[in-house]
TORKOL-4160 file (C-alpha; in steps of 0.2 Angstrom, whole numbers, padded with zeros to 4 digits, m for minus):
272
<pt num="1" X="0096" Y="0163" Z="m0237"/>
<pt num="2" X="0087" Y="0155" Z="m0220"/>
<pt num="3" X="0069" Y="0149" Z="m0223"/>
<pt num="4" X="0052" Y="0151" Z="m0215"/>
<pt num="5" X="0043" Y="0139" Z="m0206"/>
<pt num="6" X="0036" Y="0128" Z="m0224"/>
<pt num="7" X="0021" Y="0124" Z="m0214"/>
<pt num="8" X="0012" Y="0138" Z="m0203"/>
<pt num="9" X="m0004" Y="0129" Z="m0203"/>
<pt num="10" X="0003" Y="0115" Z="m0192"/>
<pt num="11" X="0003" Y="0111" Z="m0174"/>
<pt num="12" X="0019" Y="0111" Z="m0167"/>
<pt num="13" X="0019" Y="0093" Z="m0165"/>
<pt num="14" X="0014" Y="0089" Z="m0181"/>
<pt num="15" X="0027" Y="0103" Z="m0188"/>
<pt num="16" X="0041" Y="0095" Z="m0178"/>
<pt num="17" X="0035" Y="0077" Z="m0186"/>
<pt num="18" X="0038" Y="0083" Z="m0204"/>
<pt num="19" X="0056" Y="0087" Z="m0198"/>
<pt num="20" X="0071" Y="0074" Z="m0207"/>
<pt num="21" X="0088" Y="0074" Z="m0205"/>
<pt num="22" X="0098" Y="0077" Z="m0219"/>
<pt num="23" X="0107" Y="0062" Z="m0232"/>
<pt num="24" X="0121" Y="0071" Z="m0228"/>
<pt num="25" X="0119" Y="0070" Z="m0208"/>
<pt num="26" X="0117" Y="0053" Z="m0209"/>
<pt num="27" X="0131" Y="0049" Z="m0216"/>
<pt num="28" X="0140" Y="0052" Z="m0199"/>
<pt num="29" X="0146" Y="0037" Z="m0191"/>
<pt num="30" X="0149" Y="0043" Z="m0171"/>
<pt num="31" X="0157" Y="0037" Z="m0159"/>
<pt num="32" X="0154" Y="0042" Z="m0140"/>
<pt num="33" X="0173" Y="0035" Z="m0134"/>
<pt num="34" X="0184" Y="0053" Z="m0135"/>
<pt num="35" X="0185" Y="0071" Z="m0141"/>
<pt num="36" X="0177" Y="0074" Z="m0155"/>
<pt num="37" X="0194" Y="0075" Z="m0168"/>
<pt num="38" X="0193" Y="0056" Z="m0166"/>
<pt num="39" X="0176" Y="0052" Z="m0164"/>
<pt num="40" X="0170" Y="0056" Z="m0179"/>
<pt num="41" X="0172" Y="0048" Z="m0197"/>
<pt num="42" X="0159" Y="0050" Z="m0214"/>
<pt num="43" X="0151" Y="0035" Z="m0225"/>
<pt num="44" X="0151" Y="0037" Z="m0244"/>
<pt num="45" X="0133" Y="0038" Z="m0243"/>
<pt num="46" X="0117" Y="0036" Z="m0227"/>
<pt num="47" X="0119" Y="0017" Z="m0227"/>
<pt num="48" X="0136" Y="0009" Z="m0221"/>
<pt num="49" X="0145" Y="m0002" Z="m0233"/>
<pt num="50" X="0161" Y="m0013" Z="m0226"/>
<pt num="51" X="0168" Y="m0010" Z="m0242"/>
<pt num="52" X="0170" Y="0006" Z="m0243"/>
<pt num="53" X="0182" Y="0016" Z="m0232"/>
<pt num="54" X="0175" Y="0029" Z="m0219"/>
<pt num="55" X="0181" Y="0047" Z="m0220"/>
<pt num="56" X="0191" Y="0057" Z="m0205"/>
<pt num="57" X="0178" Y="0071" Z="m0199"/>
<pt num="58" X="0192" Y="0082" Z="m0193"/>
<pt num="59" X="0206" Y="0086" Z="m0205"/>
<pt num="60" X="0222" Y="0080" Z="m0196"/>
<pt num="61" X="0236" Y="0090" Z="m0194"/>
<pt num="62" X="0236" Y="0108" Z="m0203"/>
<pt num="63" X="0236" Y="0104" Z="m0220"/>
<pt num="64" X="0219" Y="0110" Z="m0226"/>
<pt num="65" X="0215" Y="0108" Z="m0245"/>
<pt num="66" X="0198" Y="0111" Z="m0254"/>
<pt num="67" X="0189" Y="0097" Z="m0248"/>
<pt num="68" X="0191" Y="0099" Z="m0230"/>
<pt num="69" X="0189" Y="0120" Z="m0231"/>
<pt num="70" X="0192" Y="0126" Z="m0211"/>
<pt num="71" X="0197" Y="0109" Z="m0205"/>
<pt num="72" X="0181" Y="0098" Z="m0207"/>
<pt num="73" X="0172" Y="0087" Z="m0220"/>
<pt num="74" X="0161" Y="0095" Z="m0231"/>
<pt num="75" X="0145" Y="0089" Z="m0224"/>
<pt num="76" X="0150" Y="0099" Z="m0208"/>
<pt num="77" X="0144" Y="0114" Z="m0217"/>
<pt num="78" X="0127" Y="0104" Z="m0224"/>
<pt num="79" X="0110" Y="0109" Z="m0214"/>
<pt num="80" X="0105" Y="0095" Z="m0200"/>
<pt num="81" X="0086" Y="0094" Z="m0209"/>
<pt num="82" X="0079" Y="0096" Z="m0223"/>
<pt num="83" X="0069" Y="0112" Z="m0219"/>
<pt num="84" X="0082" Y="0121" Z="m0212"/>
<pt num="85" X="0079" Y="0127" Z="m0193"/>
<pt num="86" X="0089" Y="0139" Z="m0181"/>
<pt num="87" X="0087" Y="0129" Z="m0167"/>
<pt num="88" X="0085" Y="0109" Z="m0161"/>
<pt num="89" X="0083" Y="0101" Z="m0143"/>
<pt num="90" X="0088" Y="0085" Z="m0140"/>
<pt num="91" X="0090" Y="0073" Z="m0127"/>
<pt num="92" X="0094" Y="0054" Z="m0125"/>
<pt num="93" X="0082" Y="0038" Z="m0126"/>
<pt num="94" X="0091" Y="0028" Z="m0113"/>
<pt num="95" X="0091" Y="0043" Z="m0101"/>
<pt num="96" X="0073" Y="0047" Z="m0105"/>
<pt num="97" X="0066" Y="0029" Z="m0102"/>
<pt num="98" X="0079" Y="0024" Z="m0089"/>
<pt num="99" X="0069" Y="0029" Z="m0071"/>
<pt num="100" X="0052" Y="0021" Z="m0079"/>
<pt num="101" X="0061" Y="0006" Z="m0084"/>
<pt num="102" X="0073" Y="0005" Z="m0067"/>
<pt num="103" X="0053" Y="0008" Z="m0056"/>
<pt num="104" X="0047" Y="m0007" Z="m0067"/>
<pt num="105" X="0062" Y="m0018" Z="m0065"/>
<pt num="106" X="0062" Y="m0017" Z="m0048"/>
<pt num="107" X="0044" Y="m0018" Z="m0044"/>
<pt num="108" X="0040" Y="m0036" Z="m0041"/>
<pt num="109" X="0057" Y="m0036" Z="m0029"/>
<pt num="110" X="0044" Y="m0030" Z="m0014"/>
<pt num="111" X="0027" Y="m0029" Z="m0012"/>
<pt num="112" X="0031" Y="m0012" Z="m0007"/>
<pt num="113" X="0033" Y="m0004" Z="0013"/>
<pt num="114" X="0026" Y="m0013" Z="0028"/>
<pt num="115" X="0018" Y="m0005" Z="0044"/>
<pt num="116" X="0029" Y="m0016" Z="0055"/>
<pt num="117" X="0049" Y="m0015" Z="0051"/>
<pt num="118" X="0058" Y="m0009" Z="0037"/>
<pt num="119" X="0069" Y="m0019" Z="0025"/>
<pt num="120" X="0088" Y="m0017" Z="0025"/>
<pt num="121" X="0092" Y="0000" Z="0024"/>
<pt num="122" X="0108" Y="m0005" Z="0014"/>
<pt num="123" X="0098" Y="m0014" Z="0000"/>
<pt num="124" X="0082" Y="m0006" Z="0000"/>
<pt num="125" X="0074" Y="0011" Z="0005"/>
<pt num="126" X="0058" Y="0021" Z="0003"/>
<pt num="127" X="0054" Y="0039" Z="0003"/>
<pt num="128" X="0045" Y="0055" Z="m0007"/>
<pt num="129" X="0048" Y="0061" Z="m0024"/>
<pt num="130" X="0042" Y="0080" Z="m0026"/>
<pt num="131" X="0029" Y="0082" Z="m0038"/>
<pt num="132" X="0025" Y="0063" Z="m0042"/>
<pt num="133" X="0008" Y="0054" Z="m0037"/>
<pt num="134" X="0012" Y="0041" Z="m0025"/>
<pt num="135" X="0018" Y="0022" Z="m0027"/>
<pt num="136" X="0011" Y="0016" Z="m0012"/>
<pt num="137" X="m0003" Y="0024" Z="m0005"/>
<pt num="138" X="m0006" Y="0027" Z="0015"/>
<pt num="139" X="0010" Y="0026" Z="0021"/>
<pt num="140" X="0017" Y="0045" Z="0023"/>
<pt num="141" X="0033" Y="0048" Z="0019"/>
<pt num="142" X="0037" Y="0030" Z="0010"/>
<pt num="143" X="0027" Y="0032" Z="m0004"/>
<pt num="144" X="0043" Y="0028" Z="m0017"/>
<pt num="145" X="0056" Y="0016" Z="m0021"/>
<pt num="146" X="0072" Y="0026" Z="m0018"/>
<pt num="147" X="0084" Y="0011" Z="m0019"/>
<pt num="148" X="0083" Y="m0007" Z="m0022"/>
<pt num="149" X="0096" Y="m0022" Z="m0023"/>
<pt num="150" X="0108" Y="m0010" Z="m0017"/>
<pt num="151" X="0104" Y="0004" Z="m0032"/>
<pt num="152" X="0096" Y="0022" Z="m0030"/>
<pt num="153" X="0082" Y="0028" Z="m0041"/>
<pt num="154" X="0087" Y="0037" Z="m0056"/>
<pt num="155" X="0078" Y="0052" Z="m0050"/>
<pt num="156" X="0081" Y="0067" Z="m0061"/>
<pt num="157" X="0090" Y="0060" Z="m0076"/>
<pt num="158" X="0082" Y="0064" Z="m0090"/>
<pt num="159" X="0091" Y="0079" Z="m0099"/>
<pt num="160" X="0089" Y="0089" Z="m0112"/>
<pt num="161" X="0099" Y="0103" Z="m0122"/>
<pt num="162" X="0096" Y="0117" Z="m0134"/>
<pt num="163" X="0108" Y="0118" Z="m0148"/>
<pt num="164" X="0107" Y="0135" Z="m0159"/>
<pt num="165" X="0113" Y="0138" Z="m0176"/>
<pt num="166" X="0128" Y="0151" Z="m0178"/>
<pt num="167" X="0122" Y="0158" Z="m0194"/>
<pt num="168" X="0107" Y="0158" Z="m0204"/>
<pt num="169" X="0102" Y="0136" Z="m0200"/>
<pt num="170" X="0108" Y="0122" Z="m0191"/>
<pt num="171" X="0121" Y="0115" Z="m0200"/>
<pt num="172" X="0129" Y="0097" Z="m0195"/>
<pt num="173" X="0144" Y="0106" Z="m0187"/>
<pt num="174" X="0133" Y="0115" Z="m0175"/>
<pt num="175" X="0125" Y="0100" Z="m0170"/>
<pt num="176" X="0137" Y="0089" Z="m0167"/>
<pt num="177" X="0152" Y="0103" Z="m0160"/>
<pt num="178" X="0137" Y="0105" Z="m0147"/>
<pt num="179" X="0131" Y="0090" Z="m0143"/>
<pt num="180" X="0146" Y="0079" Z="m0144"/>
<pt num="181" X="0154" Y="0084" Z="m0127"/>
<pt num="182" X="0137" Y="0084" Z="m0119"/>
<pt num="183" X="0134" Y="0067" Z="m0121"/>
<pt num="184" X="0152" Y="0064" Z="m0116"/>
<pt num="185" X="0147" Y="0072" Z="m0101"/>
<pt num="186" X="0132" Y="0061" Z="m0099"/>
<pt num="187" X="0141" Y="0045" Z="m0104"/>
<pt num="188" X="0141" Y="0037" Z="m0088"/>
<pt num="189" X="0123" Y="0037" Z="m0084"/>
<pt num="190" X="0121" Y="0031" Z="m0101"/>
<pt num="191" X="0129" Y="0016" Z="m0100"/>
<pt num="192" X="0120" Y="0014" Z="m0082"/>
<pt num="193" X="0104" Y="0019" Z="m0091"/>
<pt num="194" X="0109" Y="0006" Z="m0105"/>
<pt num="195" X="0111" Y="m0008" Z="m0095"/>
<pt num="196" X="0096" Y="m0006" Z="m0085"/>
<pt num="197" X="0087" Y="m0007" Z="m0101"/>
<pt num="198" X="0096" Y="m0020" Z="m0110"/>
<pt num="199" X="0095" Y="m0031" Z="m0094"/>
<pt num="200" X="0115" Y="m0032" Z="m0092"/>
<pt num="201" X="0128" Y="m0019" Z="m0085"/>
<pt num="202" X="0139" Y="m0014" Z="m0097"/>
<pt num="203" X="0158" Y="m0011" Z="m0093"/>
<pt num="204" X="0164" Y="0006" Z="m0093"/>
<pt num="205" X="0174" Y="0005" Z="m0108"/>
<pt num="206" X="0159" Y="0000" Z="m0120"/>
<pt num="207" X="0158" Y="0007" Z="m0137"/>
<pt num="208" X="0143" Y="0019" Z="m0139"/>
<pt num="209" X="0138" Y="0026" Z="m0155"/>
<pt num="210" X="0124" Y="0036" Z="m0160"/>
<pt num="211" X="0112" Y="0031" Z="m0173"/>
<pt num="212" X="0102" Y="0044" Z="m0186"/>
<pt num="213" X="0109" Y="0060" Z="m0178"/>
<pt num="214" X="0096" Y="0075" Z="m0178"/>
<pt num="215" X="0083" Y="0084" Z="m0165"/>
<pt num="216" X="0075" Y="0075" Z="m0155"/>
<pt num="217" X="0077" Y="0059" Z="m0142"/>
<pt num="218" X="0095" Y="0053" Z="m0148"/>
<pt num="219" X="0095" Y="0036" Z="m0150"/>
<pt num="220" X="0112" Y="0028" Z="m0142"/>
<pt num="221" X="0118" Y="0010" Z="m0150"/>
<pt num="222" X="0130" Y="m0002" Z="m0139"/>
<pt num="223" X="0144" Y="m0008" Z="m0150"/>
<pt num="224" X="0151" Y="m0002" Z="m0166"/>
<pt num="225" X="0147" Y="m0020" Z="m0174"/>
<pt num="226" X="0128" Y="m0018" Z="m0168"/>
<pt num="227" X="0131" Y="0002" Z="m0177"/>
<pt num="228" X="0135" Y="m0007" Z="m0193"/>
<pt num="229" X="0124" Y="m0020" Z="m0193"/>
<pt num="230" X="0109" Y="m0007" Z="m0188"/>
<pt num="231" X="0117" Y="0004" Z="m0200"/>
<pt num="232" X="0117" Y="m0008" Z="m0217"/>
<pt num="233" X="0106" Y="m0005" Z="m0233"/>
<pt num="234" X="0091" Y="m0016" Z="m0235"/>
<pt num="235" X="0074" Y="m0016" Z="m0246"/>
<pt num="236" X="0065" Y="m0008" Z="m0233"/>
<pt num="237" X="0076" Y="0009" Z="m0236"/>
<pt num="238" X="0071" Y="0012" Z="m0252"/>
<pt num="239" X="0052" Y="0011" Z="m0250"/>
<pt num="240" X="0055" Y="0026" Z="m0235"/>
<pt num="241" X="0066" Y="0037" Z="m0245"/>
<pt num="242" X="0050" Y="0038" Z="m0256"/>
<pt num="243" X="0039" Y="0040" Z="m0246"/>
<pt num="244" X="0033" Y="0060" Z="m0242"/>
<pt num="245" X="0039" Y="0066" Z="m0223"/>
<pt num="246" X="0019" Y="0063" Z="m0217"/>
<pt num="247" X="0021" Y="0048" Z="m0224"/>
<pt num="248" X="0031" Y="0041" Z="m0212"/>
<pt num="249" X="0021" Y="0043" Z="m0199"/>
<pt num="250" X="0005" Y="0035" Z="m0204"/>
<pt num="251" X="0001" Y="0016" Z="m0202"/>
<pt num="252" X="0013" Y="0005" Z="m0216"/>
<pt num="253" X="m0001" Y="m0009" Z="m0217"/>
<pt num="254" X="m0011" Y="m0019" Z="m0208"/>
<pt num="255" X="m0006" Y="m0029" Z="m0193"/>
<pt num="256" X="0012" Y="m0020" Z="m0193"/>
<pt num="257" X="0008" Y="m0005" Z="m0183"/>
<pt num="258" X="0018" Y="0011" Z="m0187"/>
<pt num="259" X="0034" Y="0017" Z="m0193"/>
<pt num="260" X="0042" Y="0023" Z="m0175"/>
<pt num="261" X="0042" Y="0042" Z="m0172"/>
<pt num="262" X="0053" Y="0049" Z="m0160"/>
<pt num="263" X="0047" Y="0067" Z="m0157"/>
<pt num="264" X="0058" Y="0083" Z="m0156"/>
<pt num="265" X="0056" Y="0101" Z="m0154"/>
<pt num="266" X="0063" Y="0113" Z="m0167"/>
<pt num="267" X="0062" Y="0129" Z="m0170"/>
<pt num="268" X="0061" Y="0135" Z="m0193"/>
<pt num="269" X="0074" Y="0148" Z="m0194"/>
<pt num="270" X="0066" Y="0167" Z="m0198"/>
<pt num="271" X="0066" Y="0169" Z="m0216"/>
<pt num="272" X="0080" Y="0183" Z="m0220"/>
């Protein structure tokens, strides 16, 4: 049966905070390289452990027994968090910082438009962007950096999508049958948005993987090794996982600042 919203007193923000992925969602290790048949496998348990052998996802050829009931992994069934919701939206870190980091990259390139001449047009160019204060003040029409070293402004990058559940919560299989062949679509701007960010372009055939599936602002990792090194068990797990949701979102000591929050927006499935 589909749950209410457990905490009706909350503000949205703070209600979305409480939200936490499943064990059994994070036991996905996915891959951003092909269709989703191959780009998904299962760990044993939340933490990657080289000596254990990960699980095919999709059920290969037509042969479907008990464990793989309707062709997937049984954690495709599991709910995404642990209050169950109906619907999640999601979008992509790199994408999401990507024009702020590009506008700070290239800031110190130019002291910004001149009265008298213009750069070259082929390496640098400045304009308007609708809706945003200006850059460089008195100068009408320049007030933006539109492109720099011989690269355009990532205007307009930042996406997001909507995923809704297909019966009573968001289960893993919504999730990731939705978004996987959205961020395949997106997979180009961000390995451009990735290697703005790291400081080095990346080749188009990097391997992308995304770490801690679940709403919110996805957080893309470059390089399976980097996944499984990222992805390992160490002391720090253990004092989380017993920690209470708010928990997590409170300073963990003094002088060490807080446990990262990356916000999302969900909504609680209607109670049935």
């Amino acid at each position: 049966m589909a749950t209410s919203d457990p905490h009706p007193d909350l503000t949205t923000t703070e209600r979305n905070r409480l939200l936490r992925t499943t064990a059994d969602a994070r036991r996905l290790c996915w891959a951003l390289n092909g269709p989703l048949s191959t780009s998904l496998r299962v760990m044993a348990e939340q933490f990657y452990n080289p000596d254990v052998l990960l699980e095919p996802y999709v059920r290969a050829g037509s042969q479907i027994n008990d464990l793989y009931a309707g062709g997937f992994h049984p954690i495709s069934q599991a709910p995404l968090t642990d209050s169950r919701i109906a619907s999640a939206t999601v979008s992509v870190d790199y994408l999401d910082r990507w024009e702020d980091e590009w506008v700070e990259m290239h800031s110190e390139c130019w002291d910004g438009p001149e009265e008298d001449g213009q750069p070259d047009p082929e390496s640098v160019r400045y304009g308007t962007v609708p809706g945003e204060e200006p850059e460089y003040e008195g100068f009408s029409g320049r007030e933006h950096l539109l492109m720099c070293c011989g690269t355009d402004r990532p205007l307009n990058k930042a996406a997001t999508l909507e995923v809704r559940a297909k019966g009573e919560f968001l289960t893993v299989h919504d999730f990731v049958s939705a978004v996987h062949p959205w961020l395949m679509g997106l997979r180009e701007d961000i390995l451009a948005a990735a290697g703005v960010l790291e400081k080095k372009p990346l080749p188009a055939d990097s391997e992308l993987m995304v770490y801690h599936p679940g709403p919110g602002s996805l957080m893309i990792v470059v390089g399976e090794e980097e996944w499984k090194r990222s992805m390992r068990k160490h002391l720090q797990h253990d004092r989380l996982a017993a920690m209470k949701p708010y928990q997590l979102f409170m300073p963990v000591g003094e002088g060490s600042g807080n446990v990262p929050v990356w916000g999302c927006t969900a909504a609680y499935a209607d109670a049935a």
